[in-house]
FIMARDREN-756910 format. One record per residue (C-alpha): residue number from 1; residue in three letters; x, y, z. Coordinates in steps of 0.001 Angstrom, whole numbers, plus 500000, padded with zeros to 6 digits. Layout:
BEGIN
(NUM,'Ala',(X,Y,Z)) ...
END
This chain:
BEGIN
(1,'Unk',(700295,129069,804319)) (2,'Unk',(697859,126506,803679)) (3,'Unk',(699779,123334,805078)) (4,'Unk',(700001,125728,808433)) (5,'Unk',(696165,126103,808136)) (6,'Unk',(695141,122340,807640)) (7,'Unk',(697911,121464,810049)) (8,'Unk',(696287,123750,812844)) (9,'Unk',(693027,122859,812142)) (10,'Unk',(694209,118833,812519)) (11,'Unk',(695359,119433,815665)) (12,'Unk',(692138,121433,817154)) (13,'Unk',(690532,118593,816038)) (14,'Unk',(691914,116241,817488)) (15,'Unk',(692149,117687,820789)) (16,'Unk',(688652,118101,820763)) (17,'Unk',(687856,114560,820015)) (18,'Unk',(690957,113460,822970)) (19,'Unk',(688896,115380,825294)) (20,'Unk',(685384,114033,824925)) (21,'Unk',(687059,110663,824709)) (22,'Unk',(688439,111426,828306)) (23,'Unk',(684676,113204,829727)) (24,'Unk',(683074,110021,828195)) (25,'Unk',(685313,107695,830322)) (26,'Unk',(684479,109558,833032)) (27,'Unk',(680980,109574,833221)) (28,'Unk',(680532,105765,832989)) (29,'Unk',(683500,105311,835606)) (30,'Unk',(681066,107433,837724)) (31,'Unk',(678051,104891,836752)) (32,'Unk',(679930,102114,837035)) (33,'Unk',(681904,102799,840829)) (34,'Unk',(678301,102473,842231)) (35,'Unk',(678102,098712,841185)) (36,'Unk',(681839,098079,841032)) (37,'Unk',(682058,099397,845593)) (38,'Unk',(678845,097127,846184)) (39,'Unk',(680303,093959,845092)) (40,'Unk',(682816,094920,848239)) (41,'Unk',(680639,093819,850924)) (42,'Unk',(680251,090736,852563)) (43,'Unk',(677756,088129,851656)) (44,'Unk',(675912,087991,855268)) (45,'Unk',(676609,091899,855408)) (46,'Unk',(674167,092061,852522)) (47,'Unk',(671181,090092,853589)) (48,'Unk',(668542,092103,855285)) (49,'Unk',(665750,091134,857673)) (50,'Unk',(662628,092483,856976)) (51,'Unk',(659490,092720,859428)) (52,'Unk',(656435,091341,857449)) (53,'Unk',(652476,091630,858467)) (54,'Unk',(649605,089596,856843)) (55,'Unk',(646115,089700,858165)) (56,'Unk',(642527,088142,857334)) (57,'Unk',(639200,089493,858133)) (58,'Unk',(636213,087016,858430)) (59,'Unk',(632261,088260,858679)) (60,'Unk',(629814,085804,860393)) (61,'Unk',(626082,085957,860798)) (62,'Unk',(624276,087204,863740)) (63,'Unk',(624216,084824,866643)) (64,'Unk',(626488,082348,864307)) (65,'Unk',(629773,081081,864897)) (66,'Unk',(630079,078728,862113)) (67,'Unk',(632264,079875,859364)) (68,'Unk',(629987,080555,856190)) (69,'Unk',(632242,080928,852929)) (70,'Unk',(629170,082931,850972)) (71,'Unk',(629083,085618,853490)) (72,'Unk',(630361,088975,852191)) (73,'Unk',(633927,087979,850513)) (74,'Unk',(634970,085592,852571)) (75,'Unk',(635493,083179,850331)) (76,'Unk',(638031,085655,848581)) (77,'Unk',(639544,086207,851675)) (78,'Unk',(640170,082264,852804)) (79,'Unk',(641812,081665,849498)) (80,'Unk',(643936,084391,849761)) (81,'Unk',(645502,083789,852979)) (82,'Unk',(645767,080097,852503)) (83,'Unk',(647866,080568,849479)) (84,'Unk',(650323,083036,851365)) (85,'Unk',(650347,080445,854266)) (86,'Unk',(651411,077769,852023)) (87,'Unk',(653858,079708,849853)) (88,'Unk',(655499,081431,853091)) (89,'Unk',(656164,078095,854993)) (90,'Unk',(657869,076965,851323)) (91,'Unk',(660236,079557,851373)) (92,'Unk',(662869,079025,853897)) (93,'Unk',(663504,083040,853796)) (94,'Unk',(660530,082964,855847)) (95,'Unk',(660181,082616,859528)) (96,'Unk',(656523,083069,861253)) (97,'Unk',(657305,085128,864502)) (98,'Unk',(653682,086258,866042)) (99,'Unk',(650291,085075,866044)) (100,'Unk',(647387,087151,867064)) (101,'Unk',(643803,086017,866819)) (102,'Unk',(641325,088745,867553)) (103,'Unk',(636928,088287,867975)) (104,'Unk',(634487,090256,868145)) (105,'Unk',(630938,090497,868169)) (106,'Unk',(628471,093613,867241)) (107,'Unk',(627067,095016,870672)) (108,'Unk',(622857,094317,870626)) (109,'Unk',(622935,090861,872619)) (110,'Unk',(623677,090600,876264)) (111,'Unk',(627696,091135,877526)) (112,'Unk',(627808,087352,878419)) (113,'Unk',(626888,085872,874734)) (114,'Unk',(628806,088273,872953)) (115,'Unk',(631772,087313,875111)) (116,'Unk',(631128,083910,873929)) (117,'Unk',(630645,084905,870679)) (118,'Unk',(634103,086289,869805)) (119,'Unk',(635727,083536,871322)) (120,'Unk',(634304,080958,869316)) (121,'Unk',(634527,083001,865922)) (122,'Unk',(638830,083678,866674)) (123,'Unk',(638650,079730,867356)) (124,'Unk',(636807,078821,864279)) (125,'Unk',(638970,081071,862102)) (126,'Unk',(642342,079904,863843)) (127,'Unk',(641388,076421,863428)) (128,'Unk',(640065,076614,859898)) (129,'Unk',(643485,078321,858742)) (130,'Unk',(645692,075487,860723)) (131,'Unk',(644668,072841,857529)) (132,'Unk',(646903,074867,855292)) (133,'Unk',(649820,075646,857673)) (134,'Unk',(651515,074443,861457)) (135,'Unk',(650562,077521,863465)) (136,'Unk',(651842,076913,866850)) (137,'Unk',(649985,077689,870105)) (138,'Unk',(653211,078945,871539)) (139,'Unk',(653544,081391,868903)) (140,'Unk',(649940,082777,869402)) (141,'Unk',(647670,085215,871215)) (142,'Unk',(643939,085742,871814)) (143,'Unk',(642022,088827,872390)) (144,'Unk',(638551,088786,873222)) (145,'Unk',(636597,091798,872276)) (146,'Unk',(633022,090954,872773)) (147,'Unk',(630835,093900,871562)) (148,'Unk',(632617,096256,869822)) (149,'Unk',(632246,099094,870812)) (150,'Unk',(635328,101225,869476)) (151,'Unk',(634673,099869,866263)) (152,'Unk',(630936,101109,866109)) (153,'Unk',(631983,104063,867028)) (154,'Unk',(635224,104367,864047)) (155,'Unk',(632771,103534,862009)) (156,'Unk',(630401,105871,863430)) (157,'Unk',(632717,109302,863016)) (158,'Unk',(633506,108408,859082)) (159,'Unk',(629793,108340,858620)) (160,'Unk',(628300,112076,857999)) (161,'Unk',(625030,110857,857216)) (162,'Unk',(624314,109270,860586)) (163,'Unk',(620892,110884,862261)) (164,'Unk',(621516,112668,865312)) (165,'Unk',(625634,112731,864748)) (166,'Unk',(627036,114859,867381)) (167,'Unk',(624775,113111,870081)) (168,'Unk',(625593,109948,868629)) (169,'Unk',(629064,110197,868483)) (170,'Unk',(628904,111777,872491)) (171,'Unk',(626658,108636,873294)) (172,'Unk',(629139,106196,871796)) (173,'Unk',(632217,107949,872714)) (174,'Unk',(631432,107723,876524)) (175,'Unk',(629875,104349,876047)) (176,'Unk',(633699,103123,874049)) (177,'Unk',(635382,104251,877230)) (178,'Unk',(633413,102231,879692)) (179,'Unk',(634539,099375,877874)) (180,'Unk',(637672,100362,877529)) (181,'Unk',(637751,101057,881296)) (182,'Unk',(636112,097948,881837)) (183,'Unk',(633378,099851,883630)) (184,'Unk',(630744,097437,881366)) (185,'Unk',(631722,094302,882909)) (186,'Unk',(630022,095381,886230)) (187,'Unk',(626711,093465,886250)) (188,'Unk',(624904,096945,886960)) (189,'Unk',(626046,098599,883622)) (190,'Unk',(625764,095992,881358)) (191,'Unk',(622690,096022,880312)) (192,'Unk',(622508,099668,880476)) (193,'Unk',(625072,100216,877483)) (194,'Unk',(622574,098807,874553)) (195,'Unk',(619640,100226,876507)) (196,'Unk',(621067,103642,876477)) (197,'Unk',(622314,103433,872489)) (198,'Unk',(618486,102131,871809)) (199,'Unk',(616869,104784,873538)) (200,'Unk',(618504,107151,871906)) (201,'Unk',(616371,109728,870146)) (202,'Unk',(613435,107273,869626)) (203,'Unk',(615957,104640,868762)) (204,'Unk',(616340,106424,865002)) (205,'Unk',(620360,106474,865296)) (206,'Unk',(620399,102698,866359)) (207,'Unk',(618414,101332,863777)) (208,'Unk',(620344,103203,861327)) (209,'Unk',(623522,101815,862820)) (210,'Unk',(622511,098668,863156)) (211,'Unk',(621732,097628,859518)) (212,'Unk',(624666,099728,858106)) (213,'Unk',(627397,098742,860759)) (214,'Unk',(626197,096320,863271)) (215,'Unk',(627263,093349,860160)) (216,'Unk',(630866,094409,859601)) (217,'Unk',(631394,093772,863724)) (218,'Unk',(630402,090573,863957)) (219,'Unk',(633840,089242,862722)) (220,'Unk',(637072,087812,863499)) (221,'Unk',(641017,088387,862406)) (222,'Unk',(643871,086799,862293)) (223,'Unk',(647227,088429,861931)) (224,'Unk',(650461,086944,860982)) (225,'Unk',(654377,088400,861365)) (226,'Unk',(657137,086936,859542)) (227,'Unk',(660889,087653,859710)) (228,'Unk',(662205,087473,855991)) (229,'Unk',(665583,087313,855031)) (230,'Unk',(666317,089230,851972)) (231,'Unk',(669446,088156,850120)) (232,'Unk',(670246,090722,847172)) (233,'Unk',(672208,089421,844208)) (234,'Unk',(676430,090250,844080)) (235,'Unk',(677621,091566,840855)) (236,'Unk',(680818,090331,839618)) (237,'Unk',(683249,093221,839843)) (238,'Unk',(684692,094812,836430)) (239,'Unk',(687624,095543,835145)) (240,'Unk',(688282,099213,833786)) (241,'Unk',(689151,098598,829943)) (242,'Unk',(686135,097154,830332)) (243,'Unk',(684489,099853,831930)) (244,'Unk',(685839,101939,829580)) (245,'Unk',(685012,099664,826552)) (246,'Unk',(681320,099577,827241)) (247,'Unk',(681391,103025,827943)) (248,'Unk',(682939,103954,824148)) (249,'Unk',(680967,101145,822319)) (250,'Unk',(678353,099938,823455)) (251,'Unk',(675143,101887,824683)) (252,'Unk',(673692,100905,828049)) (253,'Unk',(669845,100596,828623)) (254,'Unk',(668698,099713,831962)) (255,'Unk',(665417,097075,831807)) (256,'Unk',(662876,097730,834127)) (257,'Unk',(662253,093892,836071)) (258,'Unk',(658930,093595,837309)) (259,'Unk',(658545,091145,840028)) (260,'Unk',(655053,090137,840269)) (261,'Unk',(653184,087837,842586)) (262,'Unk',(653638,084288,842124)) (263,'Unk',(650761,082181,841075)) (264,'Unk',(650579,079535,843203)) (265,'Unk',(647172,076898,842423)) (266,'Unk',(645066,077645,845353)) (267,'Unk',(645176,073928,847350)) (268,'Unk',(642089,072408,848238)) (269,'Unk',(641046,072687,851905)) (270,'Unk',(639540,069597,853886)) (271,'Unk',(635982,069005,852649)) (272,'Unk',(633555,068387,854823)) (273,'Unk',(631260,065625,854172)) (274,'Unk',(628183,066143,855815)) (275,'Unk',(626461,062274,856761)) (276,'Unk',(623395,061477,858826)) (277,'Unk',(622123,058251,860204)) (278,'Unk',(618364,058154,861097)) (279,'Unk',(615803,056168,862346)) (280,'Unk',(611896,056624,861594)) (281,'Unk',(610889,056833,866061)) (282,'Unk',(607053,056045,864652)) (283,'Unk',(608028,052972,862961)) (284,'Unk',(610308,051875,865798)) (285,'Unk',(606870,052281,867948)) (286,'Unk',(605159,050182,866083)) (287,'Unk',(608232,047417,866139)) (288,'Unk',(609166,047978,862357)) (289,'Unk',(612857,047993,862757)) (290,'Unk',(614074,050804,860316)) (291,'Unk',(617913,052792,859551)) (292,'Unk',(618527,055403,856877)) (293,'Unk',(621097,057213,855825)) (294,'Unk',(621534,060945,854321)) (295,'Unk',(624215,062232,852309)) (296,'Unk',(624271,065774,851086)) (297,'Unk',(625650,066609,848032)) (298,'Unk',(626121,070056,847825)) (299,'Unk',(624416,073497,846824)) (300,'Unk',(621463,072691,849408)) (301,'Unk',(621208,069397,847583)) (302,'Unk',(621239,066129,849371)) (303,'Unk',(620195,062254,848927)) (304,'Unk',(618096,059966,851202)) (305,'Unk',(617619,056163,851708)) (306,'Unk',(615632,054008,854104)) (307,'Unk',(614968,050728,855410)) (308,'Unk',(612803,048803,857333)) (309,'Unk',(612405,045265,858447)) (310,'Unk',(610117,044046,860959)) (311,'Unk',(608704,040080,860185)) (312,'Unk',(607113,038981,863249)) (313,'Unk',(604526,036385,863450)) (314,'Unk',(602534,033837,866206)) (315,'Unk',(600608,030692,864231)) (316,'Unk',(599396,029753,867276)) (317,'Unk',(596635,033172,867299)) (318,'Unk',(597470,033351,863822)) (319,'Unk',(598559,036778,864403)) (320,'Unk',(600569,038496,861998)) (321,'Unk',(602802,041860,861697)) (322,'Unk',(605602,041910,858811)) (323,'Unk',(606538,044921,856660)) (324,'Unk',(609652,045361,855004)) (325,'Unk',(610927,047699,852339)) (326,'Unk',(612621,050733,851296)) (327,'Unk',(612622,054438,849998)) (328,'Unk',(614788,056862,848485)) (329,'Unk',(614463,060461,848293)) (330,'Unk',(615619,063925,847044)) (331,'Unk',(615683,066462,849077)) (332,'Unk',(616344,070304,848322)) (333,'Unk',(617197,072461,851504)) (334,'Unk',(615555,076219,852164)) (335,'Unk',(615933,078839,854064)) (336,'Unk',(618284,080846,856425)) (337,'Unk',(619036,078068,858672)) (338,'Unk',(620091,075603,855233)) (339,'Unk',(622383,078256,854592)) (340,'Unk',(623932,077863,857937)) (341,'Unk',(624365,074726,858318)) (342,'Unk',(623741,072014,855800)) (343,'Unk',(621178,069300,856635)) (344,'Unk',(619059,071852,859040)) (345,'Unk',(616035,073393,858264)) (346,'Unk',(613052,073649,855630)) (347,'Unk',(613293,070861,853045)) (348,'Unk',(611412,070329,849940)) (349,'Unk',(611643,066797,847647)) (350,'Unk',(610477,063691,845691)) (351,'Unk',(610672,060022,847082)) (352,'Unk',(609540,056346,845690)) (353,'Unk',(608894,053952,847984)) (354,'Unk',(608502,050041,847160)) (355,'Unk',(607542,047720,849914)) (356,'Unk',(605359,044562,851040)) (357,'Unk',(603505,043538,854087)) (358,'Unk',(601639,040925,855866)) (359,'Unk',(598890,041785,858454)) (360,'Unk',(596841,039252,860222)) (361,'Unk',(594712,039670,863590)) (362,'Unk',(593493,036159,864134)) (363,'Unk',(590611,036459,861635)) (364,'Unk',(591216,037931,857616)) (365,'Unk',(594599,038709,856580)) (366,'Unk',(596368,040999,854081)) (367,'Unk',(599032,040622,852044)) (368,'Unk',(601002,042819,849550)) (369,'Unk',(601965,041737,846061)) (370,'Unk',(601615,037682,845270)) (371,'Unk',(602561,035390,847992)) (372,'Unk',(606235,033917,848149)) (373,'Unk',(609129,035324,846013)) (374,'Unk',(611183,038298,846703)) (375,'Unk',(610187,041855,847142)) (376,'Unk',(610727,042458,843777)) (377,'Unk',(607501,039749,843051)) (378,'Unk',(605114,041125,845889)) (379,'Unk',(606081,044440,845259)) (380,'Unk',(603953,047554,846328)) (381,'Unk',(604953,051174,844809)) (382,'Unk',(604835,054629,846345)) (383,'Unk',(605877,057752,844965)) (384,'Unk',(605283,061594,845656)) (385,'Unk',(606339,065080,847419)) (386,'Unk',(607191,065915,850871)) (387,'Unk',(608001,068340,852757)) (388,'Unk',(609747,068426,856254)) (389,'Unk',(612343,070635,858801)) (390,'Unk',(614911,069419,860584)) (391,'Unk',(615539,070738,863790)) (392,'Unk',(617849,071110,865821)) (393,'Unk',(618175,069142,869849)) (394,'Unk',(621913,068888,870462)) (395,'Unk',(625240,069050,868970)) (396,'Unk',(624933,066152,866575)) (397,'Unk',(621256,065113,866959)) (398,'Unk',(618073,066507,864560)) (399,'Unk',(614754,065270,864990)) (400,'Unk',(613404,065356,861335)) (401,'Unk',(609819,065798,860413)) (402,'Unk',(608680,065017,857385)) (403,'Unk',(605409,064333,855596)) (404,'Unk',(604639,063054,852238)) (405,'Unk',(601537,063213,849615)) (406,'Unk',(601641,060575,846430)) (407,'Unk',(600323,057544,845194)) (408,'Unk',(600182,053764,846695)) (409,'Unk',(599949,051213,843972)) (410,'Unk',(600204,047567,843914)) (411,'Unk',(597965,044307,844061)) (412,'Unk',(597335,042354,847592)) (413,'Unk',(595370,039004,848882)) (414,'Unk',(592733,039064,851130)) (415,'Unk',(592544,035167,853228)) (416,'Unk',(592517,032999,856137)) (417,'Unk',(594707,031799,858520)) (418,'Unk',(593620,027632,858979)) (419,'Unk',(594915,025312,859933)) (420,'Unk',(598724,026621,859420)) (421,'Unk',(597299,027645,855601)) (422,'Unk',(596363,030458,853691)) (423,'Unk',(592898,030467,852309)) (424,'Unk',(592926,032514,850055)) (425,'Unk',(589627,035088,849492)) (426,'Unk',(590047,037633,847201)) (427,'Unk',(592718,039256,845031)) (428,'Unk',(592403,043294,844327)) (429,'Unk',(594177,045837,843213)) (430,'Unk',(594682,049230,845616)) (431,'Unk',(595272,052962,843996)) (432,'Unk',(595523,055495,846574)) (433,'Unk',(596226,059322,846547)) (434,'Unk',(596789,061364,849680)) (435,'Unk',(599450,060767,852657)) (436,'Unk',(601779,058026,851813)) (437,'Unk',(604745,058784,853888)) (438,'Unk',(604955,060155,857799)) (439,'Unk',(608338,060516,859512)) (440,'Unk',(609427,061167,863117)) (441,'Unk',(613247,060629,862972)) (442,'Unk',(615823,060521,864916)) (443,'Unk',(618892,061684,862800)) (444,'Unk',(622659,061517,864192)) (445,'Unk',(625024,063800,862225)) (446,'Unk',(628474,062398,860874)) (447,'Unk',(631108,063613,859760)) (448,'Unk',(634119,066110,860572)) (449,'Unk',(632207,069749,860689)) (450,'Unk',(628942,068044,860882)) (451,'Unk',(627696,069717,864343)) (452,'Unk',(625032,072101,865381)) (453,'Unk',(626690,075076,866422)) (454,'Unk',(623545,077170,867909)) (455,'Unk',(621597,074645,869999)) (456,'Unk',(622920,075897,872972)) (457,'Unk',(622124,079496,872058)) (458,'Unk',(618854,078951,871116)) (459,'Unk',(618211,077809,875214)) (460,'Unk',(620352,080745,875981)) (461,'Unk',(617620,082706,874540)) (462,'Unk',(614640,081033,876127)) (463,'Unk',(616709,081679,879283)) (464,'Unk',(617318,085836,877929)) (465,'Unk',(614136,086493,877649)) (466,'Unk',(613052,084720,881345)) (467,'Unk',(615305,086967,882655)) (468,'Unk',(614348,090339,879992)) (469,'Unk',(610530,089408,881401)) (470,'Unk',(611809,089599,885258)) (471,'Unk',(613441,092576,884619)) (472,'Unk',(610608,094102,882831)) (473,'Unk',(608308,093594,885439)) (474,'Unk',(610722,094966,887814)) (475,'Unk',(610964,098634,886119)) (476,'Unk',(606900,098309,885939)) (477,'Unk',(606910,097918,889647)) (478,'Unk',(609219,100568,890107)) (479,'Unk',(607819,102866,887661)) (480,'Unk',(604815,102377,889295)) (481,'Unk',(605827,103122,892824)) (482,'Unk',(607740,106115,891129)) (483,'Unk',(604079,107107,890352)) (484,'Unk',(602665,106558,893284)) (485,'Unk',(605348,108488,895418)) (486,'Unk',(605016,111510,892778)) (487,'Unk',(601128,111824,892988)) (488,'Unk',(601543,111694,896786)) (489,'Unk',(604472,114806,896538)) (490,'Unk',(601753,116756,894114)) (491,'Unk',(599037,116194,896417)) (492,'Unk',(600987,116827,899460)) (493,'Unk',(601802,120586,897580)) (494,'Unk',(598166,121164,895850)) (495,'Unk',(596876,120912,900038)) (496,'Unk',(599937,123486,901174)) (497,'Unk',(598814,125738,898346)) (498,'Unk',(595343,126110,899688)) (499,'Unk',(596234,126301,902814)) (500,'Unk',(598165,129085,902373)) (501,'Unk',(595829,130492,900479)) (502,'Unk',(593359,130195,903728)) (503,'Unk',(595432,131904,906149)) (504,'Unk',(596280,134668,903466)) (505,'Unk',(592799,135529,903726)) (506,'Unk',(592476,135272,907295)) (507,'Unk',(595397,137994,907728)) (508,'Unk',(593442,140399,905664)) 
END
């Protein structure tokens, strides 16, 4: 009875075991399938072509053009989409398709300039991004927005906190449409748009807009489409012992694989090396020969050396002009315009000056330092602080002005001219404190970048406000008559009262 027991209980057993054996197999043939039917396609069958969209968004300053990497994040920005451009055009997956450059200017200046405006700032960020990549003309489009109006007002309706918000948003709304209409290119509307905007409720809204959104418009994009060609990896198909092998003995954890971005060393975009030659225009006048040259060096830091030469003479009169020497200086840039553009502006710095002369009128003469030698034996020594601003006359010209305070040290001879010799008079020493240095120059920017970008504007606005003035006095006139005609329509009504009043007492 027992054998019958053990012998049934064997074979329940081993049924069992058969059976999860088989429901094992199974489930990893159902796994497995998946894999095993995708290694059936065809290699060109696989690859997909995917639609891919990069974009950069650059701030500038107001009235600038000129692309300022300290601005905002911009900085961020230009690195970021340099090191896509370069990785992209090293993959050969990757095909640019579309180009579309887009300016844009916030809406307080005239139409006309912010027109200009955009187009210059979707130039200056196209060109800037062509260093790191080809990006062909054919491939790209412009678009012009001048002020920007629909994106004051998008920024305008995700704002609760703007003053006067439903009439704002009404004001704005109608305003967006005009110039999406292109109602505001009429000559007659456009300088009502602003006007309208500033007038607004005492102008509260516009000031409010225009130090919280007016700086995010004055920008340009760029935007970039790509066809990539995704190529998956093929499995290599499986038999089904093994299948079922793995399935039995081994167990099967799938690895997450995290593809992350590659790191790719930011490159190095062109530098621009900002050089200027200059020439003193006093010491030209008074026919000292002169050149300099200024390098700067970076963080509002720059480096300046000069020379003159002038050794005329006439032994006949006895009539002598020479001078010849040098400086050097250091010269720290301030202010807004600095920031700008480098070599433009306030400027602050230290100089040494060494030098001799020769000046004779046809009596006494004057000489620096001991006669004959070099420079370096007749020497004369100045040193001190100036201070100075370039400014800006034309695309690559500056006048500078500059003006230095120090010492003038050094020994010269007092004599006379006779006889074609030098009597010599009197030796003494000079020490002098006050204004050694006084410049007038003429400086000629060098260099690829090196350019004044907002000389032209700044006579655009000389010319604005010509024409803001005749317009002004314009609306006073008609204000004026509009005052004139009104007092005229009250008095005209004031004398119709009272006679009315007359002959309703002369009925009674």
């Amino acid at each position: 009875m027992t054998k019958y027991i053990i012998l049934i209980a064997f074979l329940c057993f081993e049924s069992y075991l058969s059976a999860q054996i088989k429901h094992d197999v199974k489930k990893s043939q159902q796994i497995y399938n998946v894999k095993k039917s995708q290694t059936k396609y065809n290699v060109k069958e696989s690859q997909q072509i995917y639609d891919v969209k990069d974009s950069v968004k650059i701030f500038f300053r107001q009235g600038k053009i000129n692309l300022d990497p300290t601005l905002s994040d911009n900085q961020w920005a230009l690195n970021r989409i340099a090191d896509t451009l370069r990785s992209n055009y090293a993959d050969s997956a990757c095909q640019l398709r579309k180009i579309l450059v887009v300016g844009a200017a916030s809406p307080e200046g005239p139409p006309g300039i912010n027109r200009w405006l955009s187009e210059k700032r979707a130039d200056v960020l196209f060109n800037h991004l062509s260093q790191y990549a080809t990006l062909p003309d054919s491939l790209k489009s412009s678009r012009f927005i001048g002020p920007d109006w629909m994106g004051l007002l998008k920024l305008a309706k995700h704002d609760p906190l703007l003053p006067f918000r439903e009439e704002t948003l009404s004001l704005l709304s109608q305003i967006a449409g005009e110039a999406e209409a292109g109602i505001g290119t009429q000559s007659n509307r456009q300088g009502s748009q602003p006007e309208r905007i500033r007038t607004l409720r005492g102008g509260i809204p516009y000031q409010y807009m225009y130090k919280k959104y007016f700086p995010s418009l004055r920008a340009s994009q760029l935007f970039l489409w790509y066809n990539r060609v995704y190529k998956p990896l093929i499995p290599s198909p499986m038999s089904k012992w093994e299948i079922v092998k793995l399935s039995v003995d081994t167990t099967i954890t799938s690895d997450s694989i995290h593809i992350g971005p590659i790191l790719i060393e930011p490159g190095q975009p062109r530098k621009l090396h900002y050089v200027a030659l200059r020439t003193n225009m006093l010491y030209d006048a008074l026919l000292m020969p002169n050149i300099g040259c200024e390098m700067y060096l970076g963080k509002s830091w720059s480096v300046a050396a000069n020379w003159l030469y002038g050794w005329w003479k006439t032994d006949r009169r006895h009539w002598y002009w020479r001078a010849y020497g040098g400086d050097i200086a250091v010269r720290k840039w301030l202010g807004k315009a600095a920031e700008e553009k480098p070599l433009t502006g306030h400027h602050i710095g230290i100089y040494a000056q060494i030098f001799t002369y020769d000046f004779a009128w046809g009596g006494r003469g004057y000489m620096g330092g001991k006669p004959g030698g070099t420079i370096w034996n007749k020497m004369n020594l100045a040193m001190g602080a100036e201070y100075g601003y370039s400014l800006p006359i034309a695309r690559k010209l500056n006048i500078d002005f500059s003006l230095g305070m120090g010492y003038w040290g050094g020994i010269y001879h007092e004599y006379k001219p006779r006889n074609h010799y030098y009597v010599w008079q009197a030796t003494k020493e000079r020490h002098w404190i006050g204004p050694t240095k006084l410049e007038v120059s003429l400086v000629w920017l060098l260099g690829h970048g090196n350019a004044n970008s907002n000389w032209k504007r700044k006579k655009e606005k000389v010319k604005e406000r010509e024409v803001k003035e005749k317009e002004k006095e314009v609306k006073e006139k008609k204000k004026k008559k509009e005052k004139e005609v009104k007092e005229k329509e009250m008095r005209k009504k004031e004398m119709r009262k009272k006679e009315d009043r007359k002959k309703g007492g002369a009925d009674e």
